[in-house]
N, C-alpha and C positions, 0 to 999 in steps of 0.2 A: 380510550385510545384504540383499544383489540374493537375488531369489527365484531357482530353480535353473536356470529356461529363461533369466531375463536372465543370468546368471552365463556361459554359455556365449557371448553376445556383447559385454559392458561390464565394464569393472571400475571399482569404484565409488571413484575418482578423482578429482583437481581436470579433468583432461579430461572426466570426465565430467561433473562439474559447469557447466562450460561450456559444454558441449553442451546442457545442460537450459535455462541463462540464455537462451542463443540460440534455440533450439528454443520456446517463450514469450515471449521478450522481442520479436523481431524484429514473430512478426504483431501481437502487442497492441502495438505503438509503432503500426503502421500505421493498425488497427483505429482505435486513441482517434482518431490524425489526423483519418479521417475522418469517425467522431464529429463531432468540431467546427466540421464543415464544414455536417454534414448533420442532426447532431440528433437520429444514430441511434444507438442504444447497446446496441441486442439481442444484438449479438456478440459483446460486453463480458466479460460475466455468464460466458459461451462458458468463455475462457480461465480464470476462476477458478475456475471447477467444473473445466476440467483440471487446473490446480495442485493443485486438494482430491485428486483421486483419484489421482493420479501417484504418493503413496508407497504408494496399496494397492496398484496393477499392477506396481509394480518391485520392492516391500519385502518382506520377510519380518514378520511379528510382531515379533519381536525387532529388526529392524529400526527398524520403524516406532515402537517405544519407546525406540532408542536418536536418532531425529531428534527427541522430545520429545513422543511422540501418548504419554501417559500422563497418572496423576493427581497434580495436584500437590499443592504443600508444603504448603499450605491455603487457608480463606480469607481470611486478612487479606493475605499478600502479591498475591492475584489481585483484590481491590478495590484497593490501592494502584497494582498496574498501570495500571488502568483510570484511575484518579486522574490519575496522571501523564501519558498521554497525552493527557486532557482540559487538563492545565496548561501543556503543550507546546505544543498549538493554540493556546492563549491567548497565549501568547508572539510565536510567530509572525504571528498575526492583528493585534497587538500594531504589531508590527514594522511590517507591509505597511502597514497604517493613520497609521502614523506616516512612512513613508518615499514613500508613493505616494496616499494617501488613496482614494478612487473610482475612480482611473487605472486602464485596461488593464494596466498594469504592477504592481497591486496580482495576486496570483496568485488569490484567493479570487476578487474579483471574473470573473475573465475567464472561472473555473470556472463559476462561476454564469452566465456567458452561453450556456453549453454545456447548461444545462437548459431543456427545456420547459415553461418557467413565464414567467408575466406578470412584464415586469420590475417592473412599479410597478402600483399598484389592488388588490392581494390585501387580501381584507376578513380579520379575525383567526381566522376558522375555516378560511377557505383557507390561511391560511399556516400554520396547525396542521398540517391535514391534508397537506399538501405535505412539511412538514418532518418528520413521522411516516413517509409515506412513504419517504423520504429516507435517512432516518434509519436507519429497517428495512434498506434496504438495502446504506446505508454501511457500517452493522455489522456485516455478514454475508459477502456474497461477496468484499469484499477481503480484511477482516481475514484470513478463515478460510483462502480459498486463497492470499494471499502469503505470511503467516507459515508456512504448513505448505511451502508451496516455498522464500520464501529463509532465515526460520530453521531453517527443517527439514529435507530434502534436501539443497540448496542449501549450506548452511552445512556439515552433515556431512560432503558430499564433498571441502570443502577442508579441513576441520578433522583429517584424519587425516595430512594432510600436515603442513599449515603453523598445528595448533594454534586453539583456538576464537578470539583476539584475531584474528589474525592473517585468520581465517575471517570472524570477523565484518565486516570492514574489509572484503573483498570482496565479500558478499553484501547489504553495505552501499550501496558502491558502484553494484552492478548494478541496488538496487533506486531508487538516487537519480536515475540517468543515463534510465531506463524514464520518470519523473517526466515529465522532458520534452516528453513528447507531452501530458500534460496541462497544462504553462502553461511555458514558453520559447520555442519553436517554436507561434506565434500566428498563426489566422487571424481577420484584420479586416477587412473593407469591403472582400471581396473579395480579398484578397493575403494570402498568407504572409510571415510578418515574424520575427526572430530579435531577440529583448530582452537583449542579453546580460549585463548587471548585475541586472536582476530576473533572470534567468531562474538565473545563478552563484549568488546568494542563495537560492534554491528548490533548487537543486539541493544548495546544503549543509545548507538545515534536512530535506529530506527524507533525507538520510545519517544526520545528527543523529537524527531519528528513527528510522529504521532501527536505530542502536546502542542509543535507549533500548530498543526492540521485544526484542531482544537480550537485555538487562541485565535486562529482566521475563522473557524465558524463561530465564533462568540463576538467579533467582530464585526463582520459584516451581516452578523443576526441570519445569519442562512448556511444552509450546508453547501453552498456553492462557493462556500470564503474555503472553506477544505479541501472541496474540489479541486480548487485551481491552483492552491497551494500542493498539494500534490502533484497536480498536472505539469507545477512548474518547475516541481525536483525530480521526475521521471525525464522530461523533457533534457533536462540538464545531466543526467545520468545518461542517459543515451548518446548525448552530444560527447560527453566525455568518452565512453565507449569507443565511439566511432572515429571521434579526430584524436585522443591521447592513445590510447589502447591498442584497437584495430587499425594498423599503420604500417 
């Protein structure tokens, strides 16, 4: 799978795997932090165009079709992905509304504090335009570079060991725990603050999610069934943001 120059120093392993979680994981926890602090997100985008390109520098072809860079099974299972990540947000957004209402501790809201937008007075072409923007690019650099990192690399490298379930539960994991930096570990009014019942409940709908991402690329035989199931709960978190939240 490793192209022939990496092949002489990694072997493409759950070691290796881990190395790649960390190697990613560590500066984007940091990055978002400070994000949140400061409002700046330029270096964001950074890390998931690494994720995008990382299986063409280390993969082979054949490689990169065996992590799920091919075409899939068709299209009705790659619209049903999309479906279901849209219906998962709703779920969750669902939850937060009902357990935290507007609170800090609602996870969508806190997100939405993290954006350069006016919290309240957006006339309805501003919050079009905002949410279009948004939108554009909720759908694009996450979905595209985490699903090709943790369902695709990521996942492969455990999967030869310890099997796709088994796989999936870690890659699951690594991507729920990263969560973090964007709503558990909270900056408010000046202080860093740790929520930890909001923050355990975020951290398991994002696992949750992470298996449904999964269960669309084992479906439509490609990583593009992750893709768009992400695409399609980004999509729908933003929406929420914009028309329940920012109002």
């Amino acid at each position: 799978m490793l192209r022939p120059t990496w092949k002489k120093l990694f072997r493409f392993n759950p070691a290796f795997g881990l190395a790649l979680i960390l190697l990613f994981g560590i500066p984007r926890f940091i990055i978002i932090l400070q994000a949140n602090v400061s409002g700046n997100y330029n270096l964001v985008p950074v890390i998931f165009v690494g994720m995008m390109i990382t299986p063409v520098i280390l993969l082979t072809g054949e490689g990169r079709k065996s992590i799920g860079i091919k075409r899939a099974t068709g299209i009705f299972p790659l619209l049903f992905s999309f479906a279901t990540g849209i219906m998962l947000c709703v779920m969750i957004f669902l939850v937060a509304k009902l357990l935290f209402d507007n609170s800090i501790s609602n996870w969508f809201v806190y997100i939405s504090r993290s954006y350069n937008v006016p919290a309240n007075g957006l006339t309805d072409q501003d919050r079009m335009i905002f949410f279009l923007i948004y939108a554009a690019i909720g759908m694009t650099f996450s979905p595209v570079g985490e699903e090709v990192f943790y369902r695709g690399i990521v996942h492969e490298s455990f999967a030869g060991k310890y099997g796709d379930n088994k796989a999936s539960l870690i890659d699951s994991l690594a991507f729920a725990l990263t969560h973090l930096a964007h709503f558990g570990i909270v900056y408010v009014s000046g202080a860093w603050s740790f929520l930890f019942f909001p923050a355990l409940l975020w951290v398991i709908f994002m696992f949750i999610a992470s298996r449904l991402f999964f269960f669309c690329r084992r479906w439509t035989g490609a990583i593009t069934g992750a893709i768009l199931s992400h695409a399609g709960f980004n999509a729908a978190m933003m929406y929420f943001i914009f028309y329940h939240i920012l109002k």
